[in-house]
C-alpha distance (Angstrom), angle and dihedral (degrees) to the residues before:
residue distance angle dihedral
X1 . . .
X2 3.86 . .
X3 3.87 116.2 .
X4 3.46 96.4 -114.9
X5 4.09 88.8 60.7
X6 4.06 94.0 39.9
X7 4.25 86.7 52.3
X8 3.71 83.6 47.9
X9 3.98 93.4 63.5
X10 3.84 118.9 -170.9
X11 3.95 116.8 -9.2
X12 3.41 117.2 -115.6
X13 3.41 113.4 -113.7
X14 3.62 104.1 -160.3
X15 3.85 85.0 68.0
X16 4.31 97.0 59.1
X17 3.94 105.7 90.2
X18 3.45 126.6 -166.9
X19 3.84 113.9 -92.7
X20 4.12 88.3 34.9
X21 4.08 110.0 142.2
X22 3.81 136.1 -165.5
X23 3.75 124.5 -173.0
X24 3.72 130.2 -173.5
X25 4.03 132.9 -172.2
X26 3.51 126.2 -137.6
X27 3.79 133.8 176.2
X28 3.97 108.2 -148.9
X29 4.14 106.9 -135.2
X30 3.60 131.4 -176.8
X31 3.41 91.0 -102.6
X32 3.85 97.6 57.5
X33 3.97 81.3 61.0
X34 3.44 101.2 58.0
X35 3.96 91.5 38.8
X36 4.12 90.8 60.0
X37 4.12 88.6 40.4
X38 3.64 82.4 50.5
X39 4.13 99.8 48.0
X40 4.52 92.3 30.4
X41 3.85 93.0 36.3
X42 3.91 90.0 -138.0
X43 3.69 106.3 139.8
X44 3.49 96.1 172.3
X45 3.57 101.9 172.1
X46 3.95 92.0 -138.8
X47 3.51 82.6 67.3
X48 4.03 105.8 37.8
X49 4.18 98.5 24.4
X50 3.66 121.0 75.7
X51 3.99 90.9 -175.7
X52 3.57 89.6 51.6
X53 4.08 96.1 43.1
X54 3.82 91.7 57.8
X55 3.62 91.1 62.6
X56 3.73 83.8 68.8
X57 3.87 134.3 77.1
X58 3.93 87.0 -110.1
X59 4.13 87.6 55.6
X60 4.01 76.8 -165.1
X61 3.58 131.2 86.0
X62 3.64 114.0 -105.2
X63 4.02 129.6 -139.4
X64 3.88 119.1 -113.8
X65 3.47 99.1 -88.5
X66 3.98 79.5 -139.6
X67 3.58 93.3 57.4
X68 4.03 90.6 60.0
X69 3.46 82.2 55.3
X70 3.89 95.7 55.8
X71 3.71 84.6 67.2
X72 3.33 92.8 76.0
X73 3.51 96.6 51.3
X74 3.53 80.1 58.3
X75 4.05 92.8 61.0
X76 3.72 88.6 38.6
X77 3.67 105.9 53.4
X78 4.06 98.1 30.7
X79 4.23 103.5 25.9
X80 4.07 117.1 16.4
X81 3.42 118.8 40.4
X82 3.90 78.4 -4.0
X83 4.03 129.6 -173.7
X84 3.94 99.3 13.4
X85 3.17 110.4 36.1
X86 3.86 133.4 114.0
X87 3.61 113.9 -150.2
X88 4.36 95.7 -139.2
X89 3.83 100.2 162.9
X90 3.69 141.2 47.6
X91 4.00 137.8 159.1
X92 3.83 102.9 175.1
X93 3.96 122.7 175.2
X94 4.03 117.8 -162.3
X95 3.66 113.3 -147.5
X96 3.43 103.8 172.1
X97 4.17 139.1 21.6
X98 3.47 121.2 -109.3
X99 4.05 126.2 -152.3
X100 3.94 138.5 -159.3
X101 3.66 103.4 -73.6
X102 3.73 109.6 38.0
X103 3.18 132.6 120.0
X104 3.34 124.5 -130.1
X105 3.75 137.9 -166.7
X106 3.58 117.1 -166.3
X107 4.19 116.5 -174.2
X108 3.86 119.7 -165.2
X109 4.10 122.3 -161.2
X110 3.71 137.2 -172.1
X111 3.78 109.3 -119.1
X112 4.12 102.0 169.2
X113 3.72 124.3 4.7
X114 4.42 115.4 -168.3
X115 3.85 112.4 -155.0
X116 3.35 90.4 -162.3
X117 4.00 100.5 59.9
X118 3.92 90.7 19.9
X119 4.07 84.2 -129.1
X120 4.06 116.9 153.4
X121 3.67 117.9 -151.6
X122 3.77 110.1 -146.6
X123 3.76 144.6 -169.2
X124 3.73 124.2 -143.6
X125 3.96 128.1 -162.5
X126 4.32 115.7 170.7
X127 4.54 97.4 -166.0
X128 3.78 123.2 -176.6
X129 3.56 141.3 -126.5
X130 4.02 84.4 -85.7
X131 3.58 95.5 42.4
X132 3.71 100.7 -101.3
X133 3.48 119.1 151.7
X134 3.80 105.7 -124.2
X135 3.48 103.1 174.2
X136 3.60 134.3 -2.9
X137 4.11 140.6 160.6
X138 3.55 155.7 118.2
X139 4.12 135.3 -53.1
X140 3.96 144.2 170.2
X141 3.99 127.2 -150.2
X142 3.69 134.3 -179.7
X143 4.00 119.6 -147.4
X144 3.21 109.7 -134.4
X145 3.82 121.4 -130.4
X146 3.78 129.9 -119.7
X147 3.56 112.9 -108.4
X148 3.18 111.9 -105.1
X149 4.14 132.1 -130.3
X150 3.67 123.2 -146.9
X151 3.89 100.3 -104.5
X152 3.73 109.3 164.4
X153 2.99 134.1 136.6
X154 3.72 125.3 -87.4
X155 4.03 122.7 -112.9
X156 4.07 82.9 -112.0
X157 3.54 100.6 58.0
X158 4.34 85.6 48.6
X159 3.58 131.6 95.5
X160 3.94 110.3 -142.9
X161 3.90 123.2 -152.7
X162 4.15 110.8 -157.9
X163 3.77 113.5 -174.1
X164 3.23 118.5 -152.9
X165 4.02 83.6 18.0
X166 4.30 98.7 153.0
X167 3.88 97.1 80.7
X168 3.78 150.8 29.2
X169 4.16 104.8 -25.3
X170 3.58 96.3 6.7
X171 3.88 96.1 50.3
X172 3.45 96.9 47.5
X173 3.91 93.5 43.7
X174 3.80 89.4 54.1
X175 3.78 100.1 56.5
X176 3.82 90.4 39.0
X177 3.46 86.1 57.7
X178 3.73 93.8 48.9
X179 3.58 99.9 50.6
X180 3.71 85.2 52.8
X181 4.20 92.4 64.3
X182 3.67 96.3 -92.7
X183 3.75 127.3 127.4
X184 3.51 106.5 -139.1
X185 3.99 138.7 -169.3
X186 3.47 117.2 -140.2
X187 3.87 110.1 -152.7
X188 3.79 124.6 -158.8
X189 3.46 135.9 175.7
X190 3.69 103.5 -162.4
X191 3.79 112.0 -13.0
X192 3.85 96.5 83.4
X193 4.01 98.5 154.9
X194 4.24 88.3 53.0
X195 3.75 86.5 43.5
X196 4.08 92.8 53.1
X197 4.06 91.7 34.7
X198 3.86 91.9 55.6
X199 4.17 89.1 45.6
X200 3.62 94.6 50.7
X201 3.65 92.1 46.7
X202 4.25 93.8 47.3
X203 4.05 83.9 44.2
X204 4.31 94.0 48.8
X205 4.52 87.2 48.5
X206 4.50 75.9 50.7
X207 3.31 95.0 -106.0
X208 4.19 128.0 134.4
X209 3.46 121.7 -109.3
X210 4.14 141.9 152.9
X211 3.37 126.2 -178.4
X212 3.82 106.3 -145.9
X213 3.98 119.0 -175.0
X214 4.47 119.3 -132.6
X215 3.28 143.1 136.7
X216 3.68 95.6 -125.2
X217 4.01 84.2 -156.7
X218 3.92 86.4 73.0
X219 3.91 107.3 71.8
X220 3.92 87.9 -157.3
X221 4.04 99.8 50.2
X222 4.24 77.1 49.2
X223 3.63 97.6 51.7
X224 3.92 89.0 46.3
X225 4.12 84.8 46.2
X226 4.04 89.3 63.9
X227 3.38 100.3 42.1
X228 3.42 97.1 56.3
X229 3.74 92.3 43.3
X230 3.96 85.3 47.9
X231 4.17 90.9 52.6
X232 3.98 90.7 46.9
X233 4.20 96.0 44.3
X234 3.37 95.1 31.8
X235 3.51 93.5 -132.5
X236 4.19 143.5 80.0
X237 3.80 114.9 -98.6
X238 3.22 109.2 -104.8
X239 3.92 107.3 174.1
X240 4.12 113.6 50.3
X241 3.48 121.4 -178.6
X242 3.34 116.6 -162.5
X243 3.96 108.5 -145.8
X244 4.26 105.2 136.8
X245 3.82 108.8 119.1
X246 3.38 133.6 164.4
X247 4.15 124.8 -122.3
X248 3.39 115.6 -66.3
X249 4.20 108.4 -103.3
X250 3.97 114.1 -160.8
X251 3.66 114.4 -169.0
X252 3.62 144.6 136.6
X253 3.75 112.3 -90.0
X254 3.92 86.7 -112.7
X255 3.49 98.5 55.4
X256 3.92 91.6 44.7
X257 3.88 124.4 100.4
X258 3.55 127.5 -145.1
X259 4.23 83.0 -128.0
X260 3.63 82.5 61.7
X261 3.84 94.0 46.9
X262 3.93 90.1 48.5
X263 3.60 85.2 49.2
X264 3.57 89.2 65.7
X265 3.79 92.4 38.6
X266 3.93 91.7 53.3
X267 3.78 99.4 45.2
X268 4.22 98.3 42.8
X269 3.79 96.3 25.7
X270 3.51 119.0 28.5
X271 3.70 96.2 41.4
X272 3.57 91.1 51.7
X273 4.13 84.2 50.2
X274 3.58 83.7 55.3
X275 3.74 109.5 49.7
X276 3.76 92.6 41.4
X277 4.18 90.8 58.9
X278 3.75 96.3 41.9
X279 3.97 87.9 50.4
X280 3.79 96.4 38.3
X281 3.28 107.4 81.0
X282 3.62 93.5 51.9
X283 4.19 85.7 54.8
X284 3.58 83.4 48.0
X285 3.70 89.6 55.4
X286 3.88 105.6 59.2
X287 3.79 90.4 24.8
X288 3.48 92.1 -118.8
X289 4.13 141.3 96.4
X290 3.83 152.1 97.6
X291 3.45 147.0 -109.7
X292 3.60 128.5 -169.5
X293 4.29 116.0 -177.4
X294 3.49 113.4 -160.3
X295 3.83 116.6 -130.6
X296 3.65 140.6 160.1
X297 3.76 136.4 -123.1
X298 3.66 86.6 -131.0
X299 3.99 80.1 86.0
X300 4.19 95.2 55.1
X301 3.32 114.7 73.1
X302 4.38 128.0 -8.6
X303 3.84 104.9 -3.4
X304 4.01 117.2 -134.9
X305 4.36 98.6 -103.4
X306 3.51 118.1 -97.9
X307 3.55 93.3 25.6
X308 4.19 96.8 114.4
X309 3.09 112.8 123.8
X310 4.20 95.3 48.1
X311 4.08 83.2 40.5
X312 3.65 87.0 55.7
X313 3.97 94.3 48.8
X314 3.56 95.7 48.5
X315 3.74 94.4 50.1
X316 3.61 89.9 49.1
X317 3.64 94.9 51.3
X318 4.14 93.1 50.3
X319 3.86 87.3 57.7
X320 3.97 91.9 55.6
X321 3.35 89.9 47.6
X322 3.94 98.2 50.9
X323 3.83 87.5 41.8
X324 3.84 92.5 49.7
X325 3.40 91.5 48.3
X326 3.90 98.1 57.6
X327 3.78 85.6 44.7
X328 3.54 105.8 48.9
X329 4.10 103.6 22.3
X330 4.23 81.9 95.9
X331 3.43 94.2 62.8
X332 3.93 95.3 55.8
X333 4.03 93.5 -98.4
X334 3.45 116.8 136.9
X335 4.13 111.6 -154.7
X336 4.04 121.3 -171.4
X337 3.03 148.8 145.9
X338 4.28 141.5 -133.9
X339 3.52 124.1 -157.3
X340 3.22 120.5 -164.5
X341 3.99 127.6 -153.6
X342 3.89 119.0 -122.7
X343 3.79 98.7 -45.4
X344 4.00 136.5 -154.3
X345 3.76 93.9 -116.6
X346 3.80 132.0 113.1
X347 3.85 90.4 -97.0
X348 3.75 91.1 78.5
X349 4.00 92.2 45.4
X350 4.16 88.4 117.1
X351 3.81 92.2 55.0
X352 3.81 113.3 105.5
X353 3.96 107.2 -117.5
X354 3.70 89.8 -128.8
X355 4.19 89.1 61.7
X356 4.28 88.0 45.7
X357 4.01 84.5 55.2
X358 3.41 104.6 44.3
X359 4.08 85.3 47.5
X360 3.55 93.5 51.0
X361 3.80 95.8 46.4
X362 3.84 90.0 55.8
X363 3.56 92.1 52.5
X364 3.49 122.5 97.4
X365 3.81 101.5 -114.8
X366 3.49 92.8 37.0
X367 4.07 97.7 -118.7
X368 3.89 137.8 87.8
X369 3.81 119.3 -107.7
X370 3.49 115.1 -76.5
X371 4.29 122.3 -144.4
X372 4.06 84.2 -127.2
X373 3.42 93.5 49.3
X374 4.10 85.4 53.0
X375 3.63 95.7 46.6
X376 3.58 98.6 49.2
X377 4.30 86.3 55.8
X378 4.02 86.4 50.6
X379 3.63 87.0 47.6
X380 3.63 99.4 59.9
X381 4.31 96.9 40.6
X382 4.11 77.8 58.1
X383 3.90 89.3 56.1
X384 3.66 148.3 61.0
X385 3.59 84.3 -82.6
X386 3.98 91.4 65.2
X387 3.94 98.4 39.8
X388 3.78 95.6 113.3
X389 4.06 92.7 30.3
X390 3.85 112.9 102.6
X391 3.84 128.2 155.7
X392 3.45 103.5 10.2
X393 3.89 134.2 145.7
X394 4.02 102.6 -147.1
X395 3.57 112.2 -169.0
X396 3.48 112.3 -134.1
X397 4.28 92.5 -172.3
X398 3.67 114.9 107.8
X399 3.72 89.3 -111.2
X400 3.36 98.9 -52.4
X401 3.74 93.4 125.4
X402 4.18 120.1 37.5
């Protein structure tokens, strides 16, 4: 490769249009004969003996069809695609011999070109000093892309959205998150005093916090939610976590309504939907953010009974994740989710104590779920720790769930 090519790196393919051409000249010598016999080791004597060439109707010797052919490796690796690409097709068709001393011009062209597997359909033609087409055909070849370095950003430079951020989960995700670097919202629905308690406290250890007030089931009072936060940072979110819930309801599937059901639905599901499409397009923007859904391993495996409707939530909620991850993970977003175990939080606050210890005593570590022991798993899928982490379900349990 010539220096100007190798300080050119990889082409970039978003430039190479259909209908581009490249053409190159070449004179074939003596020399160039022996150098192919030389690096192919066919010595066909048709192509390297004069005696034995004149006993043929061509009374010339003829040039490795194959070498023709090298010319357009030539125009493919140096000229069109150029530096990056790997030449992985070719249907060629010789039509006439060439001999020492012609001179050939051979023209390549971009017939189809696929974004999504960066592969370049191309035409060949190889014509003569008397404008006889010699060789011509068809090829396919891939640029190659540059290999890429992890450059995100770092959980300090980020500004984190908790719903449901005043209490239990939320609460404990949001200062986690702040003594990490991040600026963080904490969102609340009713619990305004908690909400401006746990801000002041994550602002006096010099952290950044604002508690901001929406029903994150209302897609306006949302929208309104990140602008303001994006006025008083001074930046888009860029890391939601999706924590709002409503109370747990445990009933027999009888006695449950579907207004119950969509309860559940509208508190873990659509106000997830919600944050994630208000802060998207900021993510979007810089190519860059995270996601973390919170779940529970009360959706894995057996469910308690009478748990449907939160069952139903959950489930829901893992299949936006998974879906969202696919979708976005080319744009540089990272979307998860954490599910914790049965949990000391207010959530749980209808669950007879006998049920929360038998549940902890057949758990592995011998303890329910704690909110710090949830926030500190959230924490690290929002860091360099999490860069190459993307749908996941981490179980946050103590073993409870395998």
């Amino acid at each position: 490769m010539s220096a100007t090519a190798a300080e050119a790196g990889i082409r970039d393919f978003a430039a190479i249009r259909v209908g581009d051409k490249a053409s190159i000249g070449k004179t074939v010598t003596e020399q160039d004969l022996a150098a192919f016999a030389a690096a192919s080791g066919d010595y066909n004597p048709l192509h390297m003996e004069a005696e034995f060439a004149q006993q043929t109707s061509f009374q010339r010797r003829v040039a490795h069809g194959m070498l023709v052919a090298s010319y357009v490796s030539t125009l493919v690796g140096m000229h069109l695609p150029g530096p990056g690409a790997l030449w992985t097709q070719q249907s060629f068709r010789w039509n006439a011999p060439v001999f020492i001393g012609d001179t050939l011009e051979i023209t390549l062209e971009v017939t189809h070109k696929s974004e999504g597997t960066r592969t370049l359909a191309l035409s060949v033609a190889a014509r003569n000093q008397n404008g006889t087409t010699v060789m011509e055909g068809e090829g396919s070849a891939v640029m190659l892309e540059r290999r890429r370095e992890n450059t995100d950003r770092p959980i300090a430079e980020r500004l984190a959205l908790v719903s449901g951020g005043a209490r239990g989960i939320g609460a404990a995700t949001a200062k986690a998150l702040a003594e990490a670097g991040a600026a963080v919202v904490v969102n609340y629905r009713q619990s305004t005093s908690a909400a401006e308690e746990l801000c002041d406290r994550i602002q006096s250890n010099g952290g950044r916090a604002l508690p901001i007030q929406a029903d994150v089931t209302e897609s306006g009072s949302v929208e309104r939610m990140l602008a303001r936060a994006s006025e008083h940072f001074g930046q888009a979110v860029d890391i939601v976590v999706n924590n709002a819930g409503a109370a747990l309801v445990a009933k027999p599937f009888l006695d449950l309504s579907w207004e119950e059901i969509e309860r559940q639905m509208g508190a873990h599901v659509r106000g997830a939907f919600n944050c994630i499409q208000a802060a998207l397009p900021g993510m979007l923007a810089q190519n860059s953010g995270r996601i973390v859904n919170i779940g529970s391993t009360q959706a894995w495996n057996a469910p308690p009974a009478q748990w449907t409707a939160f069952v139903m939530a959950k489930t829901a909620l893992k299949g936006l994740t998974r879906s969202l991850a696919a979708e976005l993970g080319p744009s540089g977003i990272r979307v998860n989710m954490v599910s914790p175990g049965m949990a000391e939080t207010d959530f749980i606050a209808t669950v007879p104590e006998r049920m929360r210890k038998v549940h902890a005593m057949q758990t592995p570590l011998r303890r329910l779920t704690s909110p710090t022991d949830v926030a500190r798993a959230i924490v690290f899928l929002c860091s360099q720790g999490g860069d190459f982490i993307t749908g996941a379900d981490l179980p946050v349990c103590g073993g409870s769930a395998m």
